[in-house]
One Martini backbone bead per residue (centre of mass of N, CA, C, O) as a GRO file, in nm:
protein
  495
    1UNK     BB    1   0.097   0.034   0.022
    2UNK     BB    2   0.077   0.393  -0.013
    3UNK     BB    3   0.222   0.628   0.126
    4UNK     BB    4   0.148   0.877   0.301
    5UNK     BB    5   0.273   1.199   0.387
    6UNK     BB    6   0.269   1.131   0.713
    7UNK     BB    7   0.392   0.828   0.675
    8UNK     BB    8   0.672   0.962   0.571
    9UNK     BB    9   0.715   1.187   0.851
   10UNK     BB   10   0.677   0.928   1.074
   11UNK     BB   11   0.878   0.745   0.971
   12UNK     BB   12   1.078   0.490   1.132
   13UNK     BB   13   1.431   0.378   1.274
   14UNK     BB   14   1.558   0.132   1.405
   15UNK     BB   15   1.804   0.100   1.590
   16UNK     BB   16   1.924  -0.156   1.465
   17UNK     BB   17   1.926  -0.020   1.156
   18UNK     BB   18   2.127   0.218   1.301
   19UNK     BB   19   2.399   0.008   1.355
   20UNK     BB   20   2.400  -0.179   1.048
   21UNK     BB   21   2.361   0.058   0.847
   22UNK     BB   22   2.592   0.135   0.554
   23UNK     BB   23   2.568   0.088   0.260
   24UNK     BB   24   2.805   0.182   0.041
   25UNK     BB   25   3.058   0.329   0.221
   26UNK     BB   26   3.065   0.166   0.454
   27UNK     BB   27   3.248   0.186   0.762
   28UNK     BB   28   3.300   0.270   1.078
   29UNK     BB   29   3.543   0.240   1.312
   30UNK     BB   30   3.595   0.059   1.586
   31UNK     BB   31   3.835   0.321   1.842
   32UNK     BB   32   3.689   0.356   2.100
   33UNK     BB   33   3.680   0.460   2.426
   34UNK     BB   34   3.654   0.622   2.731
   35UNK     BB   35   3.832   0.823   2.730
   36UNK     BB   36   3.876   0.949   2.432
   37UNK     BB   37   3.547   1.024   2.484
   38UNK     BB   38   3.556   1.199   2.717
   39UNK     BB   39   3.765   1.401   2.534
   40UNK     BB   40   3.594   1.492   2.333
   41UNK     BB   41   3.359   1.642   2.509
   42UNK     BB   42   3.556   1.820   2.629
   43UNK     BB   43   3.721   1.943   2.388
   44UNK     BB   44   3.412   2.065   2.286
   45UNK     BB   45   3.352   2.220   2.577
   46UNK     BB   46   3.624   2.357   2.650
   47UNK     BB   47   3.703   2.710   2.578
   48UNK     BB   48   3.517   2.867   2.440
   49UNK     BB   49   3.327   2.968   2.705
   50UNK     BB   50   3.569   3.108   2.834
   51UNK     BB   51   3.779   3.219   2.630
   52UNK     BB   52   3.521   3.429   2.475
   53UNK     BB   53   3.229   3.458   2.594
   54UNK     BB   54   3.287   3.663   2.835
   55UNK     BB   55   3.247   3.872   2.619
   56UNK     BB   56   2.953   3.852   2.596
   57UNK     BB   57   2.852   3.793   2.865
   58UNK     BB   58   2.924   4.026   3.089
   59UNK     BB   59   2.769   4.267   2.945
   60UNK     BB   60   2.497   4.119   3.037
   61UNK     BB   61   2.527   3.991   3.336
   62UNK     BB   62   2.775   4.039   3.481
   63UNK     BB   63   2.895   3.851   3.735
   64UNK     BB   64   2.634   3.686   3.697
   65UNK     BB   65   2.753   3.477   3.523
   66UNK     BB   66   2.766   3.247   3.695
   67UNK     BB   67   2.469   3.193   3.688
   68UNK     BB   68   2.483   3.106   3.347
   69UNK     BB   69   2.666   2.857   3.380
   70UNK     BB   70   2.463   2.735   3.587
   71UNK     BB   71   2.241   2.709   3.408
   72UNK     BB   72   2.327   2.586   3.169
   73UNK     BB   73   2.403   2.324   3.341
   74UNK     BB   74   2.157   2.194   3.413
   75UNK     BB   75   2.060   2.154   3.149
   76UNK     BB   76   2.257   1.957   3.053
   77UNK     BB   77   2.215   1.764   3.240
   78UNK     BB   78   1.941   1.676   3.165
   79UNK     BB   79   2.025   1.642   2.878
   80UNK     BB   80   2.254   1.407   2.967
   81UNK     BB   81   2.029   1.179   3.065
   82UNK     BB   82   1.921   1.149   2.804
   83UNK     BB   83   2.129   1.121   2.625
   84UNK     BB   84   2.211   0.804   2.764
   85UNK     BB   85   2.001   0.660   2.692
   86UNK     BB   86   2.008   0.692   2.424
   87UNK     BB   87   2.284   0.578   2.360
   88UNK     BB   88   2.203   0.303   2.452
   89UNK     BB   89   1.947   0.259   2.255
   90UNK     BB   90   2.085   0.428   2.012
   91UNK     BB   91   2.423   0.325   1.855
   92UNK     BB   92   2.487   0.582   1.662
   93UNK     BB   93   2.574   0.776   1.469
   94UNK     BB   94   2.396   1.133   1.487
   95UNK     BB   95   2.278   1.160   1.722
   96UNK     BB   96   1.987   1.291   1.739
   97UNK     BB   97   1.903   1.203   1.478
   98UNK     BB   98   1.887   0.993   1.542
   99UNK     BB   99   1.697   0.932   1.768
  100UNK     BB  100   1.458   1.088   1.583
  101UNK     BB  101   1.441   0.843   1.398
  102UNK     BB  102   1.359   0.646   1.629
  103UNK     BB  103   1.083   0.828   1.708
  104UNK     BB  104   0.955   1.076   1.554
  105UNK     BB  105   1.082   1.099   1.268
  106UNK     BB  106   1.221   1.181   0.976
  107UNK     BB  107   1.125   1.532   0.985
  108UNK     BB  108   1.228   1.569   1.251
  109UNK     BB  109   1.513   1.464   1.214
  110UNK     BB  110   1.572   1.713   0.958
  111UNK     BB  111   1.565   1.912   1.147
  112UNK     BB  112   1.790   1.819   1.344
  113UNK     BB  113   2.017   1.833   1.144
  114UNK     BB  114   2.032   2.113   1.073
  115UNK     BB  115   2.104   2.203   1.339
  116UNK     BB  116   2.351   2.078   1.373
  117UNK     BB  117   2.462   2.178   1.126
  118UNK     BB  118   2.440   2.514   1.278
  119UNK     BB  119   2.625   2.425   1.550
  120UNK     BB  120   2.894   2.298   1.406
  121UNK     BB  121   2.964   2.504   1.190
  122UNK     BB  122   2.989   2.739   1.362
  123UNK     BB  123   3.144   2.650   1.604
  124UNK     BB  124   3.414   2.629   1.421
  125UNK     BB  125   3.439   2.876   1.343
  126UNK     BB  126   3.408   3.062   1.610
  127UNK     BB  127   3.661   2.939   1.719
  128UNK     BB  128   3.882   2.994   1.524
  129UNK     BB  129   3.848   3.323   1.560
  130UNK     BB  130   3.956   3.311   1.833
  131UNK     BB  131   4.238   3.181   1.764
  132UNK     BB  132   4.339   3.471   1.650
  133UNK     BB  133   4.382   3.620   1.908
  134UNK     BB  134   4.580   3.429   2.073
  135UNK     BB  135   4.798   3.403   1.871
  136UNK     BB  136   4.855   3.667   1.877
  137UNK     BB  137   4.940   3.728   2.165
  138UNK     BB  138   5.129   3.551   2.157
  139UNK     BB  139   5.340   3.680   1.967
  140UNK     BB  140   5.368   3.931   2.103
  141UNK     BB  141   5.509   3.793   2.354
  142UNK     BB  142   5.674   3.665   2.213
  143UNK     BB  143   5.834   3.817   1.952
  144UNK     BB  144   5.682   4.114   1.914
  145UNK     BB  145   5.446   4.016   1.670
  146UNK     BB  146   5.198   4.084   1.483
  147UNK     BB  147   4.935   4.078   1.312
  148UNK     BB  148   4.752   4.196   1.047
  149UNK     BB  149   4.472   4.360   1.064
  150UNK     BB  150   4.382   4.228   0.782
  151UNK     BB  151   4.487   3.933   0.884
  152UNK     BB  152   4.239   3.902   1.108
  153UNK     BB  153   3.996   4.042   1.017
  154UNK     BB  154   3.687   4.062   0.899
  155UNK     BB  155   3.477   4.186   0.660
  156UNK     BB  156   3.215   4.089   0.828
  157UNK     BB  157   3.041   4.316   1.066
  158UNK     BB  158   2.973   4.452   1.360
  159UNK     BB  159   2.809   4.760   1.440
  160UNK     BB  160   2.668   5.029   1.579
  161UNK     BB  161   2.473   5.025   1.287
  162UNK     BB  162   2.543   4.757   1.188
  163UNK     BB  163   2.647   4.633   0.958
  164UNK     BB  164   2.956   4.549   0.797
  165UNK     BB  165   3.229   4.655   0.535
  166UNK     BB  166   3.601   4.560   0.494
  167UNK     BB  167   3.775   4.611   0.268
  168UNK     BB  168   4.045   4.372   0.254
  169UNK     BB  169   3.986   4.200   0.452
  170UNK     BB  170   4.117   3.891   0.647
  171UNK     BB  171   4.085   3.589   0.835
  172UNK     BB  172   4.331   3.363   0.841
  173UNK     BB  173   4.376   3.161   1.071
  174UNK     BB  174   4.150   2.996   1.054
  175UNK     BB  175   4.242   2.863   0.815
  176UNK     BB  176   4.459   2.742   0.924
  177UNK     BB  177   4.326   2.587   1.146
  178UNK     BB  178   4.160   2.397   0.929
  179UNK     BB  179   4.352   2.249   0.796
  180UNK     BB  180   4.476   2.115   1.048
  181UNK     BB  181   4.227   1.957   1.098
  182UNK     BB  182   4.166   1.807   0.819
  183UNK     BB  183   4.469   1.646   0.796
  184UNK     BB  184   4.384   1.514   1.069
  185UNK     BB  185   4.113   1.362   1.053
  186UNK     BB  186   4.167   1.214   0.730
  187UNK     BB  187   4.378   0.997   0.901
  188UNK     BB  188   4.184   0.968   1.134
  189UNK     BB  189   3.990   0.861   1.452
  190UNK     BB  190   4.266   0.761   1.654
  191UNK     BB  191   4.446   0.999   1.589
  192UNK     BB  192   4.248   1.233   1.662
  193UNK     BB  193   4.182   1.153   1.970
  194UNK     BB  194   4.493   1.160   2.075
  195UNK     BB  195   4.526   1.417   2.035
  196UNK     BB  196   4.291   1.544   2.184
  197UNK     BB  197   4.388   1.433   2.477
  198UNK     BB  198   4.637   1.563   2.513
  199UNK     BB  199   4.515   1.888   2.476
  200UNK     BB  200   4.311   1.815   2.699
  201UNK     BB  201   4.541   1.836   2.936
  202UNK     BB  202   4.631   2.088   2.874
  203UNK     BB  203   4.393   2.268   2.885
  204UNK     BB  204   4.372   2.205   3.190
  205UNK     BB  205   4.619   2.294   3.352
  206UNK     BB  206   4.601   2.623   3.218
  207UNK     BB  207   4.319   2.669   3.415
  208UNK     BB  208   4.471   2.658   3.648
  209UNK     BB  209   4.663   2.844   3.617
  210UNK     BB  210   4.458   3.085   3.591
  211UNK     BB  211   4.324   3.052   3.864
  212UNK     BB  212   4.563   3.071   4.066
  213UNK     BB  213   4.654   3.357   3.981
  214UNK     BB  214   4.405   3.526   3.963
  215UNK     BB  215   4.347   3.461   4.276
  216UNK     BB  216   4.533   3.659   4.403
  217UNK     BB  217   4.339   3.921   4.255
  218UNK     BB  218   4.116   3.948   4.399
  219UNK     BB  219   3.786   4.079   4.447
  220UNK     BB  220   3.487   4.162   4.598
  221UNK     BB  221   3.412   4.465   4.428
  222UNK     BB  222   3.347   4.301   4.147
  223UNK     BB  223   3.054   4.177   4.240
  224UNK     BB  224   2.979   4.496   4.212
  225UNK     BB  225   2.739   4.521   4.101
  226UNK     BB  226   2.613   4.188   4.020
  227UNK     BB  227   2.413   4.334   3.817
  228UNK     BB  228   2.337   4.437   3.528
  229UNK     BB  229   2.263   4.695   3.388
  230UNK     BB  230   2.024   4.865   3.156
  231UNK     BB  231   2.178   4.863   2.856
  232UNK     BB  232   2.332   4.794   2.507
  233UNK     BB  233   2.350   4.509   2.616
  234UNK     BB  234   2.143   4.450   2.791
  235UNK     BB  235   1.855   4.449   3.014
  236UNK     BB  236   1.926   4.309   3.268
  237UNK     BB  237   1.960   4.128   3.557
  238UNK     BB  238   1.800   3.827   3.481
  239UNK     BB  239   1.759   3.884   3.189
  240UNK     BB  240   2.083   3.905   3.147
  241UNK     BB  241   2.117   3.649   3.194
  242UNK     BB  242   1.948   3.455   3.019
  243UNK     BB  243   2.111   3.556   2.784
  244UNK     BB  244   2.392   3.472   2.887
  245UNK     BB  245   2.337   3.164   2.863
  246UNK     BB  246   2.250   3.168   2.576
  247UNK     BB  247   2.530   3.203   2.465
  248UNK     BB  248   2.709   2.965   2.654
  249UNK     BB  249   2.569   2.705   2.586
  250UNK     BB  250   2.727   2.610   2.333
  251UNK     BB  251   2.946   2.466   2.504
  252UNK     BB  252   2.763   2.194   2.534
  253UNK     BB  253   2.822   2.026   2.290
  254UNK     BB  254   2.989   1.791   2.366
  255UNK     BB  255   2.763   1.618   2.446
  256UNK     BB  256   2.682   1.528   2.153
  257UNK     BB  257   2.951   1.447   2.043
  258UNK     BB  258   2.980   1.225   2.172
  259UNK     BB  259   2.727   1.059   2.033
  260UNK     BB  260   2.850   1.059   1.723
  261UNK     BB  261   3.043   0.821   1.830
  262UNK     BB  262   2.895   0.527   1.844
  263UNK     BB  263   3.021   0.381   1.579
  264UNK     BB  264   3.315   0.414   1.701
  265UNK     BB  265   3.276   0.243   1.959
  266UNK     BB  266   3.337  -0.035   2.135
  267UNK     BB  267   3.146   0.059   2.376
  268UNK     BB  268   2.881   0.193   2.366
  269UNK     BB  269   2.637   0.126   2.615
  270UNK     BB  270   2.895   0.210   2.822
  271UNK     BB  271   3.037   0.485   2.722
  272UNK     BB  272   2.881   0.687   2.657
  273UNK     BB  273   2.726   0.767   2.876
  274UNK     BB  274   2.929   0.792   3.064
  275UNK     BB  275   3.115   1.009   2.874
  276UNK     BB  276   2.898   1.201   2.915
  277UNK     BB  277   2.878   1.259   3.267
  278UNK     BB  278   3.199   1.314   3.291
  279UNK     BB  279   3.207   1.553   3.077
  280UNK     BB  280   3.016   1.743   3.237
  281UNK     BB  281   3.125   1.768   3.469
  282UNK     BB  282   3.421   1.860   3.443
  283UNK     BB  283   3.266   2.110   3.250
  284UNK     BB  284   3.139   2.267   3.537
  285UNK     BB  285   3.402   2.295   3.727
  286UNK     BB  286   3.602   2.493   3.517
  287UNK     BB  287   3.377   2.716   3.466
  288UNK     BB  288   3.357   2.811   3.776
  289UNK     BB  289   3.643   2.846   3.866
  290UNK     BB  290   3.741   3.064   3.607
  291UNK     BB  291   3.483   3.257   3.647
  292UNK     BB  292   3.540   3.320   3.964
  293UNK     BB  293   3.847   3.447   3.888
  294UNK     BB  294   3.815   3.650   3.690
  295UNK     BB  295   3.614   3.830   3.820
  296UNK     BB  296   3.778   3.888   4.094
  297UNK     BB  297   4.033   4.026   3.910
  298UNK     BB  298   3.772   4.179   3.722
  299UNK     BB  299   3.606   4.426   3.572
  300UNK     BB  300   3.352   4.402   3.393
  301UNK     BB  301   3.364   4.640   3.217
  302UNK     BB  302   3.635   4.488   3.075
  303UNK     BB  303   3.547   4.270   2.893
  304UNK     BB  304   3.432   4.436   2.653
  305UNK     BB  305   3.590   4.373   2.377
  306UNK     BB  306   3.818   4.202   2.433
  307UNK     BB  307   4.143   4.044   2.386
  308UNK     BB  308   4.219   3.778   2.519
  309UNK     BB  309   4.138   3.795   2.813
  310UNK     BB  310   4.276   3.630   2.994
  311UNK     BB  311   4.573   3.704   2.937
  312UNK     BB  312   4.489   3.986   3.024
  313UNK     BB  313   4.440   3.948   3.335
  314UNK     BB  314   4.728   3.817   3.390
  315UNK     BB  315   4.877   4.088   3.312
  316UNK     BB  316   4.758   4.266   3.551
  317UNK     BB  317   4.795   4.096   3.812
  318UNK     BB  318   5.137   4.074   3.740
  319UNK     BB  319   5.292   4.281   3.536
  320UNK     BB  320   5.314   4.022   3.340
  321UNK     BB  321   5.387   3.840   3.034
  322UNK     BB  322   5.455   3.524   3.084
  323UNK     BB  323   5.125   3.425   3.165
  324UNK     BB  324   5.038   3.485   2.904
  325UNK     BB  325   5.181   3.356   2.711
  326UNK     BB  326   5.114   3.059   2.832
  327UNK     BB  327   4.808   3.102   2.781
  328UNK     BB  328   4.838   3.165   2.475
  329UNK     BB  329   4.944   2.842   2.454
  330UNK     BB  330   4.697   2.710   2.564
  331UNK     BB  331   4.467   2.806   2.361
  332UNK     BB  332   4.567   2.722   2.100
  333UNK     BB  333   4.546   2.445   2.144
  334UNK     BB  334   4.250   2.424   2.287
  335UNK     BB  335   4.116   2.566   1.992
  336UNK     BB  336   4.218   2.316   1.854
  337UNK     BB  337   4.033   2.095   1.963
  338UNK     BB  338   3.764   2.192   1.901
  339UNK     BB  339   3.772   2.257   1.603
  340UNK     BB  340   3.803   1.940   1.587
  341UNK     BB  341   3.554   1.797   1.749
  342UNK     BB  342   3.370   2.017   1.536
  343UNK     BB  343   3.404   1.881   1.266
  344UNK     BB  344   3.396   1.659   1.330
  345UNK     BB  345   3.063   1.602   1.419
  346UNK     BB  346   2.971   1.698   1.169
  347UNK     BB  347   3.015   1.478   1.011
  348UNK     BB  348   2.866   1.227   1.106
  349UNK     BB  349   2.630   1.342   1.085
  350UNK     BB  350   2.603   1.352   0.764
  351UNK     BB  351   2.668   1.047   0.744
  352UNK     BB  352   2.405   0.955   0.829
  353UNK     BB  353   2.226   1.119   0.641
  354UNK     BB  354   2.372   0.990   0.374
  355UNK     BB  355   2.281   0.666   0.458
  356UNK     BB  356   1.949   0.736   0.458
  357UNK     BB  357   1.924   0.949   0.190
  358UNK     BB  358   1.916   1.288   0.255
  359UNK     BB  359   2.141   1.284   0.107
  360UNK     BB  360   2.428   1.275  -0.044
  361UNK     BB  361   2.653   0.996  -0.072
  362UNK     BB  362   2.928   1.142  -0.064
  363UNK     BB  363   2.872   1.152   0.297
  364UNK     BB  364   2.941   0.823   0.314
  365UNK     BB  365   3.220   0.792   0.218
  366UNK     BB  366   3.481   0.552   0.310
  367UNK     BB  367   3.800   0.507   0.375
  368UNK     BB  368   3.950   0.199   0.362
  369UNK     BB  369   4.234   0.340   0.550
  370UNK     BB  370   4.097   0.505   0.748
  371UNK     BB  371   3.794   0.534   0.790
  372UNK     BB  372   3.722   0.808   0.671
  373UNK     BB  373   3.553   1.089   0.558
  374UNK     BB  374   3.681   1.293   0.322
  375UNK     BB  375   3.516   1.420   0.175
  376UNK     BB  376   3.317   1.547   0.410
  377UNK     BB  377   3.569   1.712   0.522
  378UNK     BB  378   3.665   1.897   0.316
  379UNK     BB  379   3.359   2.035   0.277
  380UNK     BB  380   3.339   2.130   0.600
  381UNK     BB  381   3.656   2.289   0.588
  382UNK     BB  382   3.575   2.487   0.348
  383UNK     BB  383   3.365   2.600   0.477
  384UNK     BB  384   3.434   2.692   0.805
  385UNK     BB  385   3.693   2.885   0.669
  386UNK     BB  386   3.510   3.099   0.512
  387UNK     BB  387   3.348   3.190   0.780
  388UNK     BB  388   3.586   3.275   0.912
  389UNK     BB  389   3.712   3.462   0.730
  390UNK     BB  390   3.470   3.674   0.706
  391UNK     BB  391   3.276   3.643   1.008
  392UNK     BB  392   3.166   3.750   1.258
  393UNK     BB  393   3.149   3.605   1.578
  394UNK     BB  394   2.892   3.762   1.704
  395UNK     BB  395   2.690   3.577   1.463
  396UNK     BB  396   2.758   3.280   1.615
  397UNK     BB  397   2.673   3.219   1.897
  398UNK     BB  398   2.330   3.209   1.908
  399UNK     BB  399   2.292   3.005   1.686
  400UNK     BB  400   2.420   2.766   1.818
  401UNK     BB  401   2.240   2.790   2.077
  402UNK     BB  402   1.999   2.727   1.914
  403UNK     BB  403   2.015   2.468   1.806
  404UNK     BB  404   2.115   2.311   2.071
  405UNK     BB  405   1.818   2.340   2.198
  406UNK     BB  406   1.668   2.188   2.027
  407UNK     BB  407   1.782   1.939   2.009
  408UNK     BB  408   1.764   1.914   2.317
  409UNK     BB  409   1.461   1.898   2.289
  410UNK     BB  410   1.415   1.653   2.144
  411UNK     BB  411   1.563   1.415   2.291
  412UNK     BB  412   1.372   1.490   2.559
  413UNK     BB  413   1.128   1.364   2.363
  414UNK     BB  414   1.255   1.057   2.313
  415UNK     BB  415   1.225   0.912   2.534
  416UNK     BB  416   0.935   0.824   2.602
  417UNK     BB  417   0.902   0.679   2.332
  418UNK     BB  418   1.144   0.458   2.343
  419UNK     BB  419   0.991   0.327   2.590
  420UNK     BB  420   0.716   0.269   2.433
  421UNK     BB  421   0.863   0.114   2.202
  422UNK     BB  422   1.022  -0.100   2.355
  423UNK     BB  423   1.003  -0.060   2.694
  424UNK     BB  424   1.077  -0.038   3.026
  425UNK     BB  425   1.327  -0.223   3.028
  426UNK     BB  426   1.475  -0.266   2.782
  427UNK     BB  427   1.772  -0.200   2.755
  428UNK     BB  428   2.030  -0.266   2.906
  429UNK     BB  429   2.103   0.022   3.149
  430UNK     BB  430   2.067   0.323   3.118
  431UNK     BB  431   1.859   0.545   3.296
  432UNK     BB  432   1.639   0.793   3.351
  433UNK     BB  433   1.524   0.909   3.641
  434UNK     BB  434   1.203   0.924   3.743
  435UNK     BB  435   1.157   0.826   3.454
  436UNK     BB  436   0.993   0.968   3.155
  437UNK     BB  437   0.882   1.321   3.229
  438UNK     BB  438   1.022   1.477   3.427
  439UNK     BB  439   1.351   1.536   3.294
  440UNK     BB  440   1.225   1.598   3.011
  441UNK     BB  441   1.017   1.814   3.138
  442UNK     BB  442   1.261   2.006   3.229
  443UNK     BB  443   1.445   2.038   3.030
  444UNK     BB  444   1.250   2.174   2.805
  445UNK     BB  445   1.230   2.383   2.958
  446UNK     BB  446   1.498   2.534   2.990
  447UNK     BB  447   1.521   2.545   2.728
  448UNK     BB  448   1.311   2.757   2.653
  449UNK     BB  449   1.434   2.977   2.887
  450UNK     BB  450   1.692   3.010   2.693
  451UNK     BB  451   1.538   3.083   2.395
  452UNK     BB  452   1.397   3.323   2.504
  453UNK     BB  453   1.688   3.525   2.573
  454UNK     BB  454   1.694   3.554   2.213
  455UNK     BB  455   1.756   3.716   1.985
  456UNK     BB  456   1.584   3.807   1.718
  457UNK     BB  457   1.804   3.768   1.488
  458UNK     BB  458   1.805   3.458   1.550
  459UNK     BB  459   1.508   3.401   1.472
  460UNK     BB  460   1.534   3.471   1.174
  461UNK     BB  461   1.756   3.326   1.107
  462UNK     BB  462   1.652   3.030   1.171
  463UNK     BB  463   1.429   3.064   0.971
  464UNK     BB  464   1.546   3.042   0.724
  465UNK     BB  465   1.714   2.804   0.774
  466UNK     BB  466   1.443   2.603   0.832
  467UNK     BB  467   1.328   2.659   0.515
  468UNK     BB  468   1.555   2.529   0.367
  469UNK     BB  469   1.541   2.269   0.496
  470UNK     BB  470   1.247   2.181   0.411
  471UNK     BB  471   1.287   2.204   0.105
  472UNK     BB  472   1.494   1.991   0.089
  473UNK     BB  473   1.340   1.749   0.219
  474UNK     BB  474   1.087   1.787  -0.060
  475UNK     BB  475   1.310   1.789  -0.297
  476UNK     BB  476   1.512   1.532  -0.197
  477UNK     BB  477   1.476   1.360   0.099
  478UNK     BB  478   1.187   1.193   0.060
  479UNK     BB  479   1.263   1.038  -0.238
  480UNK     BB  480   1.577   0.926  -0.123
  481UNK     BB  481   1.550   0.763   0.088
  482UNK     BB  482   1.578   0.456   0.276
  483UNK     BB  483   1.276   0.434   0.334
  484UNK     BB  484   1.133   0.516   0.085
  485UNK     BB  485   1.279   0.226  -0.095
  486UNK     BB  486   1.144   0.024   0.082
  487UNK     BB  487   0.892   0.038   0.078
  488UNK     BB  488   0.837   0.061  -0.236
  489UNK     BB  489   0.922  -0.260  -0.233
  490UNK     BB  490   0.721  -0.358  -0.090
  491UNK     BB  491   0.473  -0.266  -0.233
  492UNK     BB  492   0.562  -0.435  -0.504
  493UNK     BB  493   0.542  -0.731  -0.351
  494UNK     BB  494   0.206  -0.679  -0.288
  495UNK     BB  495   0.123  -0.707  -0.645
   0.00000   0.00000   0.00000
């Protein structure tokens, strides 16, 4: 019988057929035990949020910023315990995606999957564009030499009247790292692991670095007033507060990409959720020590447009330059390791939804030496190099953040389904505490409290994205689906 419209956009796919479904292109190899999966979540998400956003987050919520990501990190727990389980019980890459094709339909599917490539592409993009900073601030103190104004800052940026063209810019550095992070990708995916665990050790060792020393020059009066007032950055109070988690929220991407990988780990069912849950803490005992060393060592209004803050404190409380040298070495690794492991995740999305059949089969095609998607690498690193390269990081903080809450969002919804679907015993492992609708039904309320606090501008954005997106599965995804040719088969044997 030929399938309606409703049954083609909400027909779903067995987790068991998303573990095994390999398609043309080949498979990817199990090579990730725990500790390097728990390393690619850290490494996905201490860096960002503390290295750069503070620039962005403190001039809207003041001292409170500290209240901002602990609100982002509850939010996260909440859906890392749904992440857990649904990782547990469809162990497959492509993370949420996979996930809301196994319960919620392939439509809701191919939005979340939108969503991931809105949050991962400028993810890496932003993470680049920060690393241009830390990069020259790190020569100036090593060698006196500066990076050349036109070729560090970008085309199109934000300007006190709205966007700004200024021509002649390119900013190169992030060109330059997203080369070596696309290099080391193509090679595999147990050598890219490696290097990312060994960078985020490194990444860790320096926040600490950097606190120990913040804190000799704390100052309690720095802490006063606690909330930001309401001037042109932003509403001021709790309202203040709740815009800056959402701009800060996407530091939590790592959640996600832990999931990405579920089809390249050796014991998927138990590596997954445990290294979402052990990368949860670890980056939010990190966040709230920095963020309250920072705040504590400089007062608020001077984070506003700082260039490499972090390692500006350190030369402000120190009143030398060898500390920022050292922390503008250790952010240059550690928003390598973010840039590498948002990459990662970006691809393997692709791969999923390639597998599919909702996008064109380029990206699923795996080599069979390296065992990595090489085409879906190199176009990755393509687009997210150029996006570096011309536009102003202000633009892509709250986008990133609105795709990441939706994501989370859906799978938050996916919980109470795949219970109903499995049954209430279903896969053995973790299970979300609580039953399966306080837990995911808390989530969502928090993810909602989150996106109710971004800008207009990430909303018309996010609509046009998302009319693209929609488009574009009624145009080629729908028809193409490795779903709808296997119905299609069926219906014609039972004619």
């Amino acid at each position: 019988m030929k399938q309606t419209l409703a049954q083609k956009l909400l027909r779903t796919k067995s987790a068991e057929r998303g573990t095994q479904d390999h398609g043309h292109g080949g498979g990817l190899g199990r090579s990730l035990g725990l500790f390097p999966l728990t390393m690619i979540g850290v490494g996905a998400t201490i860096g960002t949020g503390i290295f750069f956003t503070m620039v962005e987050a403190v001039p809207k919520a003041g001292p409170a910023v500290i209240l901002s990501f602990l609100f982002a990190a509850i939010t996260a727990g909440l859906t890392a315990l749904c992440y857990a389980e649904l990782a547990n019980r469809v162990p497959a890459s492509g993370s949420s995606y996979s996930f809301a094709y196994a319960t919620v339909g392939e439509f809701a599917a191919f939005v979340v999957a939108a969503c991931l490539l809105l949050e991962y592409g400028l993810a890496a993009s932003a993470t680049a564009i920060g690393w241009s900073d830390y990069l020259n601030n790190f020569l100036h103190n090593a060698v006196g030499w500066d990076i050349p104004d036109a070729l560090r800052s970008p085309m199109i940026v934000s300007g006190k009247h709205g966007i700004e063209f200024h021509a002649g810019h390119f900013n190169l550095p992030p060109i330059l790292l997203v080369v070596l992070c696309c290099t080391l990708l193509v090679r595999g995916t147990r050598e890219s692991a490696t290097t990312n665990a060994i960078m985020v050790v490194i990444k860790l060792a320096i926040l600490v670095f950097f606190s120990a020393i913040a804190l000799t020059g704390f100052d309690i009066n720095n802490f006063h007033p606690f909330y930001a007032s309401a001037d042109g950055h932003g509403p001021g109070g709790m309202a203040g507060v709740t815009a800056a988690a959402g701009t800060v929220f996407f530091s939590f991407i790592g959640i996600d990409t832990i999931a990405t990988a579920g089809e390249e780990t050796s014991n998927p069912t138990r590596d997954v959720p445990l290294g979402i849950l052990a990368a949860l803490i670890i980056v939010t005992i990190f966040y709230m020590l920095v963020a309250v060393a920072a705040m504590g060592a400089q007062p608020a209004h001077m984070f506003a447009g700082q260039e490499a803050g972090l390692a500006v404190i350190l030369q402000n409380v120190t009143g030398k330059a060898w500390p920022a040298l050292v922390l503008s070495g250790g952010a240059v690794i550690s928003v390598f390791s973010v840039t590498l492991v948002t990459i990662y995740g970006q691809t393997r999305i692709l791969y999923a939804i390639a597998k599919d059949g909702l996008i064109p089969k380029t990206f699923q095609k795996v080599n069979p030496r390296t065992q990595s998607p090489v085409s879906n690498t190199l176009i990755v690193s393509l687009i997210v190099g150029i996006v570096g390269g011309l536009v102003d990081a202000t633009f892509l903080w709250d986008m990133v953040s609105m795709g990441t809450l939706v994501a989370f969002m859906v799978v938050s919804i996916a919980v109470p389904v795949i219970r109903r679907k499995q049954g209430e015993t279903g896969r053995k492992g973790f299970r979300v505490p609580f039953g399966p609708y306080l837990v995911p039904g808390l989530s969502i309320a928090a993810c909602l409290y989150l996106v109710h606090g971004l800008s207009g501008v990430t909303y018309t954005v996010f609509g046009i994205w998302m009319t693209v997106a929609i488009l574009t599965y009624f145009g080629y995804g729908i028809r193409n689906s490795r779903m709808n040719k296997s119905d299609a088969s069926q219906a014609e044997l039972t004619h």
